[in-house]
C-alpha positions in Angstrom: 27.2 -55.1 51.0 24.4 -52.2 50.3 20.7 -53.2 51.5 18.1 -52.0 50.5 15.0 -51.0 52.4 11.1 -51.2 51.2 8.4 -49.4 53.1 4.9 -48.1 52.4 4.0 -44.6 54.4 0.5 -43.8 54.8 -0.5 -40.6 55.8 -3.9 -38.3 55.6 -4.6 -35.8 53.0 -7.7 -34.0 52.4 -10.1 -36.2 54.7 -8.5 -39.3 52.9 -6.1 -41.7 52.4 -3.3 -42.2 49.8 -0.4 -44.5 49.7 3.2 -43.5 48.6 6.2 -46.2 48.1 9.9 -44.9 49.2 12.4 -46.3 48.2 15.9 -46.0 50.4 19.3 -47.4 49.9 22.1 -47.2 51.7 25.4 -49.3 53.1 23.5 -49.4 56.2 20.4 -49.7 58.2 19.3 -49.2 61.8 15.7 -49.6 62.9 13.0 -50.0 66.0 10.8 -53.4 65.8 7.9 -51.5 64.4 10.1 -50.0 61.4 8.4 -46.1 62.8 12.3 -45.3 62.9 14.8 -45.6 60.7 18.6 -44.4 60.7 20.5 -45.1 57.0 24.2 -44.7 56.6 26.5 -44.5 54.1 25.9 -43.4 50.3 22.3 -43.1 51.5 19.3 -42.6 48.3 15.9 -41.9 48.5 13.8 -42.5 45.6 10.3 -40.7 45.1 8.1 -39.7 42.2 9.5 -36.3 42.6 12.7 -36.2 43.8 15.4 -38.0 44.3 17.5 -37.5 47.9 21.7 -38.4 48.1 22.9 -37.6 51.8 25.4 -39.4 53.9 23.2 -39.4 57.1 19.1 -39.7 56.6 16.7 -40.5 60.3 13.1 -40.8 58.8 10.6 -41.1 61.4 7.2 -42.4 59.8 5.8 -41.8 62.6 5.9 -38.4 63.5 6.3 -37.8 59.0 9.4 -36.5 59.5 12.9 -36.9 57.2 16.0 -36.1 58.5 19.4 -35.4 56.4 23.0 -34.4 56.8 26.6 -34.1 55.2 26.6 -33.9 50.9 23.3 -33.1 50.4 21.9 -33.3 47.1 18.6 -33.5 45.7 17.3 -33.6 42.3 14.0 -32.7 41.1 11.8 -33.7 38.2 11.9 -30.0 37.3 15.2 -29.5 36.7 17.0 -28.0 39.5 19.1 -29.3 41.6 19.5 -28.4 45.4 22.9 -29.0 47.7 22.7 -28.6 51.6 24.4 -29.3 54.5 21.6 -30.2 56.7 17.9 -31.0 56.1 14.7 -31.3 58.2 11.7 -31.9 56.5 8.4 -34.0 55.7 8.6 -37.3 53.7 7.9 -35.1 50.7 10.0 -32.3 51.2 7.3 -29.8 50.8 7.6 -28.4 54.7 11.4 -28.2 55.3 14.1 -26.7 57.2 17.6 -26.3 55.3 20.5 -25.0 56.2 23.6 -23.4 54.0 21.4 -24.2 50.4 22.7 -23.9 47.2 19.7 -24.2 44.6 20.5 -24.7 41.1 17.2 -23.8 38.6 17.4 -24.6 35.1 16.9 -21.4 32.5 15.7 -21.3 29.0 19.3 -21.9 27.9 18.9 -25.4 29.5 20.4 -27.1 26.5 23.3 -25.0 27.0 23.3 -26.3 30.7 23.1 -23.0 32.3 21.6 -22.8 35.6 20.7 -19.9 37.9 22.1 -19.9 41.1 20.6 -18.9 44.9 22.0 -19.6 48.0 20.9 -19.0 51.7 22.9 -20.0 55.0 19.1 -21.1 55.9 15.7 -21.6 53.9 12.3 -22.6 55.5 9.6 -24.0 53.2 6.2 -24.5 54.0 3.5 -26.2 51.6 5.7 -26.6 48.7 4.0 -22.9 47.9 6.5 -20.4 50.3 9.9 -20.4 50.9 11.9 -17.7 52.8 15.7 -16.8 53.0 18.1 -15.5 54.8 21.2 -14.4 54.3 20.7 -15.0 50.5 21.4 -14.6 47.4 20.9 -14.7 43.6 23.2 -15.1 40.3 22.7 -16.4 36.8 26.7 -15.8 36.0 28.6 -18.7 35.8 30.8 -19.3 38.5 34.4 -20.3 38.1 37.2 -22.0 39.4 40.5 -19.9 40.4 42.9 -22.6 40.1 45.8 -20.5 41.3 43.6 -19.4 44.7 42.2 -22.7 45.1 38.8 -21.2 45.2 35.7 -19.8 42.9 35.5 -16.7 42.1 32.6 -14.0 43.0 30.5 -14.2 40.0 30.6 -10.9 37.6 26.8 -9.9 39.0 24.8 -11.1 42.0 21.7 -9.9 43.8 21.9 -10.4 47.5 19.8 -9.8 50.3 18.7 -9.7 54.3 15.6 -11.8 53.7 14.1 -13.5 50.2 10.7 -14.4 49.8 9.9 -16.9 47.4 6.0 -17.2 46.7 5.2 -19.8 44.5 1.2 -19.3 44.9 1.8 -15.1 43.4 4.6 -16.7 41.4 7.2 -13.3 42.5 10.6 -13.3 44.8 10.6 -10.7 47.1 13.9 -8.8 48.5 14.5 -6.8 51.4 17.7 -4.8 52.2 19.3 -5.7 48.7 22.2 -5.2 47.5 23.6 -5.3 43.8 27.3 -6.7 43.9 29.6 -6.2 40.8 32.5 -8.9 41.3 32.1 -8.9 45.0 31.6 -5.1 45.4 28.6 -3.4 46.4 27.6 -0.7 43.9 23.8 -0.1 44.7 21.0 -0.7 46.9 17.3 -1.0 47.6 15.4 -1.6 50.7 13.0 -3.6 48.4 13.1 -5.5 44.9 11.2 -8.0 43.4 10.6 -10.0 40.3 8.7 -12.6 38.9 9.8 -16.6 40.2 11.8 -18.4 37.5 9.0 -20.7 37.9 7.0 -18.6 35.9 7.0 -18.2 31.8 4.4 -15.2 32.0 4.4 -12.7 35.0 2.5 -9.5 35.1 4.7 -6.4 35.0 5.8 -3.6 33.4 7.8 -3.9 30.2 11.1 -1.9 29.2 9.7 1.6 28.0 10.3 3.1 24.9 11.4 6.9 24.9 10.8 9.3 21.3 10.5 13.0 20.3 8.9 14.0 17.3 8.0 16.9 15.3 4.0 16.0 16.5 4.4 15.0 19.9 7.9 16.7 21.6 9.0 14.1 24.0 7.8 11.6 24.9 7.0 7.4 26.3 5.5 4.3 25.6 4.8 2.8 29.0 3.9 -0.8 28.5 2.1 -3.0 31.4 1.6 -6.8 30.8 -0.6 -8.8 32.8 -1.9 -12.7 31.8 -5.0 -14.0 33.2 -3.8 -17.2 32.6 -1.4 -19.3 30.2 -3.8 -19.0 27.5 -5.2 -15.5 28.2 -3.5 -12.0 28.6 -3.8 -8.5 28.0 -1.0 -5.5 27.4 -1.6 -2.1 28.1 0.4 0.8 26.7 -0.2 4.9 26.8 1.8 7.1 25.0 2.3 10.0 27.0 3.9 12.8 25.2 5.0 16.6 25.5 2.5 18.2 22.7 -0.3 16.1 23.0 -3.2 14.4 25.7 -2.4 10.8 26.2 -3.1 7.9 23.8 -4.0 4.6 24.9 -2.8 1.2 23.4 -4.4 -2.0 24.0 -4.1 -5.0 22.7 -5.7 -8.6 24.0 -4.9 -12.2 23.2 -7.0 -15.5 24.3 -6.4 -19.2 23.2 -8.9 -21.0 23.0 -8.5 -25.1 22.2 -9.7 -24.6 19.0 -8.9 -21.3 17.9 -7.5 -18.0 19.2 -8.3 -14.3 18.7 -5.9 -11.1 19.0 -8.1 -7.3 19.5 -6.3 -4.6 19.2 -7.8 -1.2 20.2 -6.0 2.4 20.6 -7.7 6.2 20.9 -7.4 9.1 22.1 -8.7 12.8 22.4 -6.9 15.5 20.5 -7.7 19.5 21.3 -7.5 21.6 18.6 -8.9 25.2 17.0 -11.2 25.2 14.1 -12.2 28.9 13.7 -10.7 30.2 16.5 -13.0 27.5 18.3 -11.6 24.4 20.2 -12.5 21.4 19.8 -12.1 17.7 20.7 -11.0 15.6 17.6 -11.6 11.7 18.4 -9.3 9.6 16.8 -8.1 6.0 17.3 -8.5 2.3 15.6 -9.7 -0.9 16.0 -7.8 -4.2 14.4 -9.6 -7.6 15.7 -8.8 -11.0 14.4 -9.6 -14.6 14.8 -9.8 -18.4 13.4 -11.8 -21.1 14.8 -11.7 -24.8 14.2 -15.0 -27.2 13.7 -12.6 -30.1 12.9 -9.0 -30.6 10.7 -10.8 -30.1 7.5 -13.4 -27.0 8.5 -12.4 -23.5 10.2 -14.1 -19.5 10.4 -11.7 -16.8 10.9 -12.5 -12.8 10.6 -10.8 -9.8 10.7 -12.4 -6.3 11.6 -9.3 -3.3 10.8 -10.7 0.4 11.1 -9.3 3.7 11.9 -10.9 7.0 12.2 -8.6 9.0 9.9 -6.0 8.7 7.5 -3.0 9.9 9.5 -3.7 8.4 12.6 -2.2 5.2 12.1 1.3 6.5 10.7 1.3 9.3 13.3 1.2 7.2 15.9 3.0 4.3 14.7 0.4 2.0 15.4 1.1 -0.4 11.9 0.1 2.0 9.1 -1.2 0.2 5.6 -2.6 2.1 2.9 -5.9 -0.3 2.7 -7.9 -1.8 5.8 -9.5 -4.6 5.5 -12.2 -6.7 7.2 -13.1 -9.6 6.0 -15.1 -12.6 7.1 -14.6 -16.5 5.9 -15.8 -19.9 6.6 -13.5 -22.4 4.4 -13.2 -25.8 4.2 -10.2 -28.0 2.5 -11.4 -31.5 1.6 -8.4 -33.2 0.0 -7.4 -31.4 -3.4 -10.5 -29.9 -2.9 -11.2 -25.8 -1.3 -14.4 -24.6 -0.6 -15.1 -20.6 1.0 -18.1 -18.4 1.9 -16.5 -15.0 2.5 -17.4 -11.2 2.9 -15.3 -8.1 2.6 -15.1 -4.3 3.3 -12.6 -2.3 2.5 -11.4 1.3 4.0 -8.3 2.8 1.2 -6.8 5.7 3.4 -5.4 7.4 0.7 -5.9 10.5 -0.4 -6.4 10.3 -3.8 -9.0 7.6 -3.9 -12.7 7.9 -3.1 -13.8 5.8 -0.2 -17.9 5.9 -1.9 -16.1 4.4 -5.2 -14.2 1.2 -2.9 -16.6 -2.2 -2.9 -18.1 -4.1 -0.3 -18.5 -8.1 -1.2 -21.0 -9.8 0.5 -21.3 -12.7 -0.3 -18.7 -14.5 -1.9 -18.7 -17.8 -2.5 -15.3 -19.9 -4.2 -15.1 -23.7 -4.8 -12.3 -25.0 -6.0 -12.5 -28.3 -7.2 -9.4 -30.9 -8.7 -9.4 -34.3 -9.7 -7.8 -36.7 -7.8 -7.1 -38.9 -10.0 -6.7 -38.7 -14.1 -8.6 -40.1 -17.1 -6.0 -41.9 -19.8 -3.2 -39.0 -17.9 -6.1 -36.0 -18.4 -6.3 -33.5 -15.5 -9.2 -31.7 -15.2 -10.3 -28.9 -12.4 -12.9 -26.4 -12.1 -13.1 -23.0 -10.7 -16.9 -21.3 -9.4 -16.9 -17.7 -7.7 -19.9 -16.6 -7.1 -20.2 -12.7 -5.5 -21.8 -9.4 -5.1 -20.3 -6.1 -5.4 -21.8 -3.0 -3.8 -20.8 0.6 -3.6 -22.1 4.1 -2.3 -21.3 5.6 -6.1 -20.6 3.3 -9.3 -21.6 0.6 -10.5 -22.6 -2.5 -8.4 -22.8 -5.9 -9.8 -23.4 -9.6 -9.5 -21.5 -12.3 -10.9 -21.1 -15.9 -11.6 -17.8 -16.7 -12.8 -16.8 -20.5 -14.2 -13.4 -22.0 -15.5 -12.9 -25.0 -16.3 -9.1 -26.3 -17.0 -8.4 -29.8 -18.7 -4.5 -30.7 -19.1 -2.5 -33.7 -20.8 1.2 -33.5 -19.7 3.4 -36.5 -21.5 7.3 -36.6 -21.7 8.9 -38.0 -24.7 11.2 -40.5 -25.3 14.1 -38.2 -25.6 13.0 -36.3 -22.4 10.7 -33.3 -23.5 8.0 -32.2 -21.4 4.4 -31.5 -23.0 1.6 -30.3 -22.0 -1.5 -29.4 -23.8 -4.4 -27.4 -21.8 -7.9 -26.6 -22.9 -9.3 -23.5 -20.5 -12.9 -22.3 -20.7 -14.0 -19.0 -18.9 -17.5 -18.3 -18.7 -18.8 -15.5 -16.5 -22.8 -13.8 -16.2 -22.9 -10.4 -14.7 -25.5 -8.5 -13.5 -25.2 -4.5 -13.1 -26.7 -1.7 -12.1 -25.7 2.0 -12.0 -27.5 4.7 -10.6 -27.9 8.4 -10.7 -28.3 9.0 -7.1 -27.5 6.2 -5.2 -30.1 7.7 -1.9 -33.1 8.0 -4.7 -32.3 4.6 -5.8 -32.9 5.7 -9.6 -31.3 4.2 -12.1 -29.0 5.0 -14.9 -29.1 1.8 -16.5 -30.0 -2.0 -15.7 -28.5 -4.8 -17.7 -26.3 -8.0 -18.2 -23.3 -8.9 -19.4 -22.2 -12.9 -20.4 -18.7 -13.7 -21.5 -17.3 -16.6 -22.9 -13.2 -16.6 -23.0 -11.8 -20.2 -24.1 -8.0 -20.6 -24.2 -5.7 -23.5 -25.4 -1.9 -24.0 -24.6 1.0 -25.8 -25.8 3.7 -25.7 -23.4 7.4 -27.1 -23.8 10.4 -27.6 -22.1 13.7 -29.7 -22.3 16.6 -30.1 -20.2 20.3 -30.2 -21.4 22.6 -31.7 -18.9 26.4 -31.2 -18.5 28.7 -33.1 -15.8 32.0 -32.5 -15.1 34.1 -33.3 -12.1 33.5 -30.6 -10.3 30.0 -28.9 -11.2 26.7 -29.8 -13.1 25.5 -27.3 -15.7 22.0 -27.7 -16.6 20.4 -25.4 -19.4 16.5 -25.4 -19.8 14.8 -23.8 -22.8 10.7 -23.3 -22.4 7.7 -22.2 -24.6 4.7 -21.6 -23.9 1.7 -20.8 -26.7 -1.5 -19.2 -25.6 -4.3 -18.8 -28.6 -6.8 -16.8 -26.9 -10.3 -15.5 -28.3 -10.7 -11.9 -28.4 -14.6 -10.3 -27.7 -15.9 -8.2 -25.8 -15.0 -8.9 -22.8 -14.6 -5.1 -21.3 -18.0 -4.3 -22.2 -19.8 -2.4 -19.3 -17.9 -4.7 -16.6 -16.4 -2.7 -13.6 -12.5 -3.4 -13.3 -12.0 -4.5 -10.1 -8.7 -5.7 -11.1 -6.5 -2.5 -11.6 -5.3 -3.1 -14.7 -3.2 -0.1 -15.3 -1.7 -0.7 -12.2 -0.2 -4.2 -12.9 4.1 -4.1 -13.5 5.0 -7.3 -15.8 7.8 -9.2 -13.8 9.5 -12.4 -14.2 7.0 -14.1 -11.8 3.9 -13.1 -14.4 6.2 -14.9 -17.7 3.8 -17.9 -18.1 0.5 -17.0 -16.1 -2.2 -17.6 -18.0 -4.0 -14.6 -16.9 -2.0 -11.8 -15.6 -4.0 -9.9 -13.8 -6.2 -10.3 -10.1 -9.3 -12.1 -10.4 -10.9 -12.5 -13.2 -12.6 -9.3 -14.4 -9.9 -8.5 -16.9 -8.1 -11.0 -19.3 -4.9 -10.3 -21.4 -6.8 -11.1 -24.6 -4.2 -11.1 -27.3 -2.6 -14.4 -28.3 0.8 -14.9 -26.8 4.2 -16.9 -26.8 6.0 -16.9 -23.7 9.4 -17.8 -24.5 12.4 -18.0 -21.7 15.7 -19.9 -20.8 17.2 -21.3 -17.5 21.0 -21.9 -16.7 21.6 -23.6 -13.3 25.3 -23.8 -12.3 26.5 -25.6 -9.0 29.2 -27.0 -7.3 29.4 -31.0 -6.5 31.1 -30.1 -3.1 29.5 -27.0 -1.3 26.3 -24.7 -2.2 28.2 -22.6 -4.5 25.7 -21.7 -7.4 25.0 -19.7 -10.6 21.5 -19.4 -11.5 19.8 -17.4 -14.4 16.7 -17.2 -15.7 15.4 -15.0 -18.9 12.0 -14.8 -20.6 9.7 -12.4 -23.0 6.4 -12.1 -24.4 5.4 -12.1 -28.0 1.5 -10.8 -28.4 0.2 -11.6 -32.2 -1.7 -8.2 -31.4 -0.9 -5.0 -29.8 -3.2 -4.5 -26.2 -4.3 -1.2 -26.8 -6.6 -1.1 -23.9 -3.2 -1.3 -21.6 -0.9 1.7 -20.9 3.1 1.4 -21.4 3.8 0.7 -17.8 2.4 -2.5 -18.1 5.5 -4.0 -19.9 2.8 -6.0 -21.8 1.4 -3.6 -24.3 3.1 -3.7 -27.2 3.8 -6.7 -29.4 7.1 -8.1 -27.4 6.6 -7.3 -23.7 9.8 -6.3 -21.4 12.4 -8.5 -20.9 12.3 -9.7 -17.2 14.7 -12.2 -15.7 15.4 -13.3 -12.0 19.2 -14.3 -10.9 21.0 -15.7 -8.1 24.9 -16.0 -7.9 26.3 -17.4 -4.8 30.1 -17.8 -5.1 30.9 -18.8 -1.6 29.3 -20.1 1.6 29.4 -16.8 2.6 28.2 -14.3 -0.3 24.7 -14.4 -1.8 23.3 -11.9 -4.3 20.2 -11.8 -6.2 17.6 -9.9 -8.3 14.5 -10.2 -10.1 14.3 -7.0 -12.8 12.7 -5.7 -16.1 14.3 -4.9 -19.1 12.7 -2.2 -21.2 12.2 -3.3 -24.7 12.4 0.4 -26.5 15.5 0.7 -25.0 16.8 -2.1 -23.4 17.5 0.4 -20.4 16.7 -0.9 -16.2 12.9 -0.4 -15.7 12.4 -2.7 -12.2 15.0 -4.2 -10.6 14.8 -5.3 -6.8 18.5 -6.8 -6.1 19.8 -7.9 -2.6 23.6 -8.7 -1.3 24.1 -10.8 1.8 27.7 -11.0 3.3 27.7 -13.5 6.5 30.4 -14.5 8.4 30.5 -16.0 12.0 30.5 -12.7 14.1 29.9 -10.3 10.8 26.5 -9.5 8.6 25.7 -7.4 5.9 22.8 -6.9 4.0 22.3 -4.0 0.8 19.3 -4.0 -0.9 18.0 -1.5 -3.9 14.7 -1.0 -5.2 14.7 0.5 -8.7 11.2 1.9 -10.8 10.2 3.9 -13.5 7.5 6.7 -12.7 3.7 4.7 -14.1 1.6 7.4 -15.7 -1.5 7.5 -17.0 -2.4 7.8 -20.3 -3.3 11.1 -19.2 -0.4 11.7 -18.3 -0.7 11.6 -14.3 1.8 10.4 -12.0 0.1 7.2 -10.6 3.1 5.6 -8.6 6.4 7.6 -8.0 9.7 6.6 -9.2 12.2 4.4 -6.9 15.9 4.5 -6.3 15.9 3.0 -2.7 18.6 1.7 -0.7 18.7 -0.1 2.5 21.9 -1.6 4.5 22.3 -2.9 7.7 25.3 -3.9 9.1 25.6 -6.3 12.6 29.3 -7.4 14.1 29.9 -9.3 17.0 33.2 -9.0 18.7 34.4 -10.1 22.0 32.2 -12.9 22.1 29.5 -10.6 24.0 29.0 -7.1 22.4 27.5 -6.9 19.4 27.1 -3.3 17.1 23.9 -2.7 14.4 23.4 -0.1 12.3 21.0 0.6 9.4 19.7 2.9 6.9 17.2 3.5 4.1 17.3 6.6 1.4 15.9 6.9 -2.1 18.0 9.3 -4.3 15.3 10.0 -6.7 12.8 11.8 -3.8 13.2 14.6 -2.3 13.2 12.6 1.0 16.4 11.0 0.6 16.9 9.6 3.9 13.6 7.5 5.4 15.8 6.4 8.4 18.4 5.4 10.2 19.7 3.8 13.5 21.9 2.1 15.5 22.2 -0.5 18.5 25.1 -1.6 20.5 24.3 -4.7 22.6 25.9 -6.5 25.9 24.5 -9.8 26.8 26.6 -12.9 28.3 25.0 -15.7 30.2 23.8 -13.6 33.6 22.8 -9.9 32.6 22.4 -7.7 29.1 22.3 -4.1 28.5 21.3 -2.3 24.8 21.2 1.0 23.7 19.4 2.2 20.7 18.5 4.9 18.7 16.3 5.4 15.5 15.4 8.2 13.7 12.5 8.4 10.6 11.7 10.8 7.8 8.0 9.9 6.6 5.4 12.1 4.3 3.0 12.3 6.6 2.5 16.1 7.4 1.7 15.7 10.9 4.1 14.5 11.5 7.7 14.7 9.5 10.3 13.1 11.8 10.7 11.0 15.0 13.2 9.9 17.0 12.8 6.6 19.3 15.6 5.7 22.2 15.4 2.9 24.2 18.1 1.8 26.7 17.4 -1.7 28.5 19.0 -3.3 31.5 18.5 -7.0 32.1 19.3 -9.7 34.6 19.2 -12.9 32.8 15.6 -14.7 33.9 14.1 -11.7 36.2 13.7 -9.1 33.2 13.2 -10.1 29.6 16.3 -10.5 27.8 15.6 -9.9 24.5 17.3 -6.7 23.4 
């Protein structure tokens, strides 16, 4: 019959004393009288807080602090890993120890997929739980399998092995000397040195796989990326660019957690010769992109964002994220149950050409509350809406405002299931401007205000018609909406900060009360907004059929709005949105305009998904009319993009991608194009890629990127 053994070790750490309880079974104890030595036998288990010990053979000595195993060695750690060893001479905590013929097992990222890396050593010395050495070693993450016909395991497909492995757990890095790198059992290269971060480790400083290009700009050329973490909250990567044509370009970018907020900087430059006159000279160019969000409490929270670049090329040249408009913006916002409140400021820096950066606005402050009931009078619903801001420019018109709407809505369903809803809205807004001549004199051109008063009521309707049969459910859903607005002046001397002309009606815009940003401008005519809805699905699977249809009918023409719009004639465009997905496996949707004149494709943006298990592919089209002016300039070009991509996965490890963009109505027909073809099993991965882009930018017309990545499965990244 199995005993079992209690005994209390006490030993000195740090100039004082703790106590530890081991616990040891076995089928058999032998001991001295003062219990200082102690010989187990048979199925023998140590219990600790870290560990637990199975041998056939253990000798503690408590004593001398020394723990003694042999034969069917296995220990398992609170970690994860599991080590197996012939023979074992070590402390009572197994953080100094002698071990002979290891095999250590160290669980991966793919844990829940039990996959393990593998290192083994015909002898290991660790001292302090911090340094272990090896000899004779070596290391796998390749699963190693049984040969049933040989009666043995195979060599695994890829293994690192080695004179002497240094594993320092204090620098967090494994160090080998006189490596080798076998491929099934075969050495096919070596190195007097390699090393690589621990597999204890999620973050290790290093450098990262480097990219490789060569553009029209810049010839050949590299990204050369270095990562370093200060600590698991705080790191820092560093990239130049280091190119044929040009001086180098730095890339920086820095990320801190903090325990109630984080913040990301970005920061790039560099130093560009070039002639002007016959003359050189040094052309600075670079950005900055900083961002953040704090925390007071779960309610209350500041975040800012500071994005500037010194020219309007840079960014796209460089691929460092171009955008046509940078902003920085600062808020401090506060969300109190249905309630929002925000102080915010804003600048703005438009990089394109054709606008003037004096004419763009700076908003400092602005203030938003937005306030809702939480609760209803007799079923009433009431909310208010307050902006409060300032506007300034270099040349125009700057302004002041205070801006107030107040909604009240009934909603009621009636006995034979229709939905109303009756609203009341009241828009109020007081503006301040002033214009000058020369905005560095200060004089002015004029100084006055401007009040507006824009009240709207609404009747909206809707009813659902339900059909089920055995095998789907077909529900049809008609929907009106009636807006009576009040016309005035409401255009009168106010700036438009909402880009009007620029506004495309869509599907999504069908029953907005106001269609346009902010609330400068207001589509004043009185309106129905009339659609339908058909839903078709399957009672058995996801299969589905959904349309959905609407138009606009305005009592008055909005003269003030050009044709592109969709909303300036009596009846608007006819926009829809549909979704058919026949099988599990196909999807295809679209939201799109229908010209009214016509009745001929003005928008559509339509996308087809094929998915199996190992195959994907994904076409997608972007079609537009030209908008133009009433001048007749060409504000926004015409669209007939296309974009597919196409991944495969065969042989259960290899997988292909390829992609592509073009637009047959530019000149630029193709924008890119690329491909990738992958390896990656459980213990190593290898990718090779190539891109190529077409872009406007006339610094730089074309690029090519190639990047080519080797990886052993937990020492390199393995993300292809």
């Amino acid at each position: 019959m199995a005993r079992i053994l209690y005994f209390l070790l006490i030993f000195i750490c740090n100039v004082s004393f703790s106590k530890e309880q081991l616990e040891i079974n076995a089928d058999q104890f032998t001991y001295d009288k003062d219990n200082t030595r102690i010989y187990a036998t048979g199925n023998v288990e140590i219990i600790d807080k870290e560990f637990k010990l199975y041998a056939e053979k253990v000798f503690v000595n408590n004593s001398s602090k020394v723990l003694s195993a042999r034969e069917n060695i296995k220990i398992f750690n609170n970690d994860g890993s599991i080590l197996k060893a012939d023979k074992i001479v070590a402390d009572h905590n197994l953080k100094n120890a002698i071990i002979e013929n290891n095999y250590l097992y160290l669980p991966t990222s793919y844990e829940l997929n039990k996959n393990y890396l593998r290192i083994a050593a015909k002898k290991v010395e660790r001292r302090n739980e911090t340094w272990e050495k090896m000899d004779f070693g070596s290391f796998t993450a390749c699963e190693i399998c049984y040969n049933e016909k040989e009666k043995r395991y195979d060599e695994p497909l890829i293994k690192l092995k080695a004179k002497k492995i240094i594993h320092d757990k204090e620098e967090l890095n494994v160090k080998y000397y006189d490596v080798f790198l076998d491929v099934k059992g075969q050495s096919v290269f070596y190195l007097p040195y390699f090393s690589h971060p621990s597999p204890l480790v999620k973050r290790k400083a290093g450098f990262l796989a480097p990219n490789f290009f060569q553009t029209y700009y810049f010839g050949l050329g590299s990204d050369l990326t270095y990562y370093y973490p200060f600590n698991d909250y705080h790191d820092i990567t560093i990239s130049p660019k280091f190119s044929q044509k040009k001086n180098p370009a730095l890339y920086i970018e820095h990320r801190k957690n903090f325990r109630n907020g984080q913040i990301t900087n970005v920061f790039s430059g560099t130093i560009e010769n070039q002639k002007v006159n016959q003359i050189k000279e040094d052309r600075k160019r670079g950005h900055v992109k900083s961002s953040g969000q704090f925390y007071f409490n779960s309610t209350d929270y500041i975040k800012y964002k500071v994005h500037r670049t010194t020219d309007a090329n840079y960014l796209n040249t460089y691929k460092y994220g171009y955008t046509d408009i940078l902003e920085s913006n600062l808020k401090l916002e506060s969300l109190r149950g249905n309630n929002f409140y925000s102080f915010q400021s804003f600048a703005f820096q438009d990089i394109r050409k054709e606008f003037d950066q004096k004419k763009i606005p700076k908003i400092l402050p602005r203030l938003v509350l937005d306030l809702n009931s939480d609760y209803s009078l007799n079923n009433l619903n009431f909310s208010t809406q307050l902006e409060l801001a300032n506007l300034a420019r270099s040349e125009g018109t700057n302004s002041k405002k205070l801006f107030i709407t107040q909604k009240f809505y009934y909603p009621t369903i009636l006995k034979d299931g229709t939905f109303l809803k009756f609203g009341s809205i009241f828009n109020g807004g007081l503006y301040s401007l002033d214009k000058f001549n020369n905005s560095k004199n200060g004089k002015f051109e004029y100084h006055k205000y401007q009040s507006n008063f824009f009240p709207q009521f609404t009747i909206e309707m809707s009813k659902s018609f339900f059909k089920q049969q055995k095998k789907t459910t077909n529900i049809i859903t008609p929907k009106i909406l009636a807006i009576k607005n009040f016309r005035n002046s409401f255009f009168r001397g106010i700036p438009d900060e909402s880009n009007i002309n620029n506004f495309d009606f869509d599907y999504m815009d069908l029953y907005n009360l106001n269609r346009f940003q902010g609330n400068d401008r207001f589509d004043q005519s009185s309106r129905i907004d009339y659609g339908v809805s058909f839903l078709r699905k399957n009672n058995n699977d996801n299969q589905l059929t959904s349309i959905e249809l609407g138009q606009s009918y305005h009592f008055e023409k909005n003269k003030f709005l050009n044709e592109n719009t969709g909303i300036n004639e009596k009846f608007s465009d006819i926009v829809g949105v549909f979704e058919v997905v026949p099988t599990s496996n196909i999807k295809l949707d679209s939201y799109f305009a229908i010209k009214k004149k016509d009745f001929t494709l003005k928008t559509a943006y339509s996308n087809f998904l094929y998915r199996q298990k190992n195959s994907y592919l994904m076409l997608s089209n972007i079609h537009s009319l030209p908008v133009v002016s009433e001048k007749g300039e060409n504000l926004i070009d015409g669209k007939n993009q296309f974009s597919i991509r196409f991944d495969q996965k065969f042989y259960n490890y290899w997988n292909f991608t390829a992609y592509s963009t073009f637009d047959k109505k530019k000149k630029l027909k193709l924008h890119n194009y690329g491909t990738k073809i992958k390896y990656e099993d459980e213990c190593f991965g290898v990718s090779l890629a190539w891109t190529r882009q077409f872009t406007h930018n006339p610094e730089d017309p074309t690029s090519n990127n190639f990047i080519f990545l080797f990886s052993l499965k937990e020492i390199i990244e393995s993300d292809l």
